[in-house]
C-alpha positions in Angstrom: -26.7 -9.2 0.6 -23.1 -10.2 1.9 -20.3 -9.3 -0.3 -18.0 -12.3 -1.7 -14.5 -11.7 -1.2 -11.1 -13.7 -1.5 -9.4 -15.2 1.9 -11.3 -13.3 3.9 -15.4 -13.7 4.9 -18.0 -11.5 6.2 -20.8 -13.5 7.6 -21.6 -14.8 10.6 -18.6 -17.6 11.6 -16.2 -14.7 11.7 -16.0 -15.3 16.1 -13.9 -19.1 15.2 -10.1 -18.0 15.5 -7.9 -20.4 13.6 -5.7 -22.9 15.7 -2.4 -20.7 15.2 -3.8 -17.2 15.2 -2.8 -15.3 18.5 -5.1 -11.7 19.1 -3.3 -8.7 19.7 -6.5 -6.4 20.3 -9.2 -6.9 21.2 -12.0 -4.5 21.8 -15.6 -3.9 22.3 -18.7 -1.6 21.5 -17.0 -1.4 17.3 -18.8 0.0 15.1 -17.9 -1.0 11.8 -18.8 0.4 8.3 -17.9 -0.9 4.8 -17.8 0.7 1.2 -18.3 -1.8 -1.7 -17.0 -1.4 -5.0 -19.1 -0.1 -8.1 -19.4 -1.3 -11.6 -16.1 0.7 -12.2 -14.2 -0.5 -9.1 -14.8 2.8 -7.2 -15.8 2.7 -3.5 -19.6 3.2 -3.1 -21.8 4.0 -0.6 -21.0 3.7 2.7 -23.2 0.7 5.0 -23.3 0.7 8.3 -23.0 -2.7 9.7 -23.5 -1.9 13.3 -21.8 -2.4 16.4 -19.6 -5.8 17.6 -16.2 -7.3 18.9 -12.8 -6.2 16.9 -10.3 -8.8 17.2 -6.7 -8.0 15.3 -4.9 -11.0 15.2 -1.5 -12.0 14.1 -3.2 -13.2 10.9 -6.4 -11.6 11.1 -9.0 -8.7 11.6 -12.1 -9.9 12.8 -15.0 -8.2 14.0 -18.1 -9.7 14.4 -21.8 -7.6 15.0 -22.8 -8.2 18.9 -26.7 -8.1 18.2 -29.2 -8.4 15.1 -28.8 -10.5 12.4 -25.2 -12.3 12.4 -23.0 -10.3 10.4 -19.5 -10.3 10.6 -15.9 -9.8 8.8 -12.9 -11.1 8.8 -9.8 -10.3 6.9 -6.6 -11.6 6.1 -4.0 -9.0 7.3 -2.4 -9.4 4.5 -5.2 -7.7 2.8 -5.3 -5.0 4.7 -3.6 -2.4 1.7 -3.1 0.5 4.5 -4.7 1.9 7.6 -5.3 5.2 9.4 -6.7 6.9 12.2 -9.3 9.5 11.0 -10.7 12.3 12.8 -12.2 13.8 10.1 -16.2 14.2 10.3 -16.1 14.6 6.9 -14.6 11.5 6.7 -16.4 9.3 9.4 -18.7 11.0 11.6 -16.7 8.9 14.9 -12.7 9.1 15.2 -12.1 6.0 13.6 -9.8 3.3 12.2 -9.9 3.3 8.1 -8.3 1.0 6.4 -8.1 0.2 2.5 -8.9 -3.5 1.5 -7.6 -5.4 -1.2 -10.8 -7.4 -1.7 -13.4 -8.3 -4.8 -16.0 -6.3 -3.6 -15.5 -4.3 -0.3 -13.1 -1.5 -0.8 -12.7 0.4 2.4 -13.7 -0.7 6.3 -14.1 2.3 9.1 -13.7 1.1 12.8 -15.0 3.1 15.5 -14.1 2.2 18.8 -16.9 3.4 21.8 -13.9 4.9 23.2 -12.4 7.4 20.9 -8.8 7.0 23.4 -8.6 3.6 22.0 -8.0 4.3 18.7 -3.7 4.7 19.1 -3.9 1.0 20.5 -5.7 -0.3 17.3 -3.3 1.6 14.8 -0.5 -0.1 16.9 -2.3 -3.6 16.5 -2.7 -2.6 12.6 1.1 -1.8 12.7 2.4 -4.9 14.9 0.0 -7.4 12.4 1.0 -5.7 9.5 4.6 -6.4 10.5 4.4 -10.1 11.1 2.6 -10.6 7.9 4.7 -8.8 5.2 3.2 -9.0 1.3 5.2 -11.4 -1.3 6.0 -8.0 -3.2 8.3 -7.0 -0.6 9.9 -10.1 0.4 10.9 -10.3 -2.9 12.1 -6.7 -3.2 14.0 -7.7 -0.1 15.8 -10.7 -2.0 16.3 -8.7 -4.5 18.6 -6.4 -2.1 20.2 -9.7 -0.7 21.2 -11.0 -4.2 22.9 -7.1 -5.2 24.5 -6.8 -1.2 25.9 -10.2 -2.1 28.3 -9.4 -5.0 30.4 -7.5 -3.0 31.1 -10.6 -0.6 33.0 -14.2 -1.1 36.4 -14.7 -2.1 38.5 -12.6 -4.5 38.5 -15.3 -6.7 35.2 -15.9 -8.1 35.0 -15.9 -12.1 31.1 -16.4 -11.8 31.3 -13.0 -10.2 33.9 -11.2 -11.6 32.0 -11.6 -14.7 28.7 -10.3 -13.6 30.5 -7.1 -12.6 31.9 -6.9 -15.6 28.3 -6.8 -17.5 27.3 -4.5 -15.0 30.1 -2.3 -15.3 29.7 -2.8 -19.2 25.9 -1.3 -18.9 26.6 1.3 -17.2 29.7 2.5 -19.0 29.7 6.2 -20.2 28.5 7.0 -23.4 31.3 8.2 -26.5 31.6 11.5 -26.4 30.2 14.0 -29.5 32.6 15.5 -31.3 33.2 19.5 -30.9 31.1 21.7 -33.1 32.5 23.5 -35.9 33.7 26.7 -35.7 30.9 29.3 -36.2 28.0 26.2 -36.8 25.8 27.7 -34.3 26.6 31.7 -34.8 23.7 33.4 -34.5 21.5 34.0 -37.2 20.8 37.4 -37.2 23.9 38.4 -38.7 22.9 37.1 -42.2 19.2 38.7 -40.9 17.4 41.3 -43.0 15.4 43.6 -41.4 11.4 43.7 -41.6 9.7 46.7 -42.4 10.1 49.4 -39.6 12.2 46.7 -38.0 15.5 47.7 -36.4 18.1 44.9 -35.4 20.7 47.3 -34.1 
């Protein structure tokens, strides 16, 4: 059964490239297996889904199974959470390309090249697609930093933000300090102490 996911597919029309995508890498002999997602969100057992064609493109990753039943993947780069070459058998039994997916039901994708020395070139492709397509969480953490960087440029004269730095300013102001403590309010208590039973507080 072939998982539904959100702006990306996995079936069998995963080859068509869209008019404006551009590949970066692309490599043969891939295997490629997926973990779904349990009841509880949790990544499940692993399924391998053969071997095929890894394309990353400037907007995608495709791969697509070379023979058997037409299977294939492709996802938005966008939804690509991270990636990371493993060598850990544990982990994959091949050195391989992991990445975590931000998808409704498959959770995690391991690419395995044929050829083990083409696994730096397909982090780099990860990297370099992963750079042209950056989330909206950090373009807006970006803007963010433009608005802040921007109230320290302009004219000397500008009441609009003159009086926002005079909020901030106002916010961040120290707090009144506590008054002194009495003399003796904190002397130590065992001087008014009695002593226990077989106690000695000299």
């Amino acid at each position: 059964m072939e998982p539904p996911v959100s702006r990306s597919s996995s079936n069998g029309a995963a080859s068509s490239l869209q008019e404006d995508e551009e590949v970066i890498l692309s490599l043969a002999d891939v295997s490629c297996a997926v973990c779904r997602e349990d009841e509880d969100g949790d990544p499940a057992e692993r399924e391998d889904w053969g071997v095929g064609e890894l394309r990353v493109t400037n907007r995608r990753v495709v791969w697509e199974r070379r023979e058997g039943e037409a299977r294939g993947l492709a996802v938005q780069v966008v939804d690509v959470l991270l990636h990371a070459v493993s060598r850990d058998p544990q982990t994959f039994p091949r050195p391989c390309l992991y990445a975590q997916l931000n998808l409704e039901h498959v959770a995690e994708v391991f690419f395995a090249p044929g050829d083990p020395d083409a696994l730096a070139a397909l982090f780099d492709a990860f990297s370099a697609a992963a750079a042209l397509n950056p989330d909206d969480l950090q373009e807006e953490d970006e803007e963010d930093d433009d608005a802040m960087a921007g109230l320290d440029d302009g004219d000397d004269d500008d009441p609009e933000r003159d009086a926002l730095l005079t909020r901030f300013d106002a916010m961040l102001a120290d707090p009144p300090a506590l008054p002194d403590p009495e003399q003796g309010q904190f002397d130590d208590a065992l001087d008014d102490a009695t002593p226990d039973d077989g106690g000695d507080l000299s």
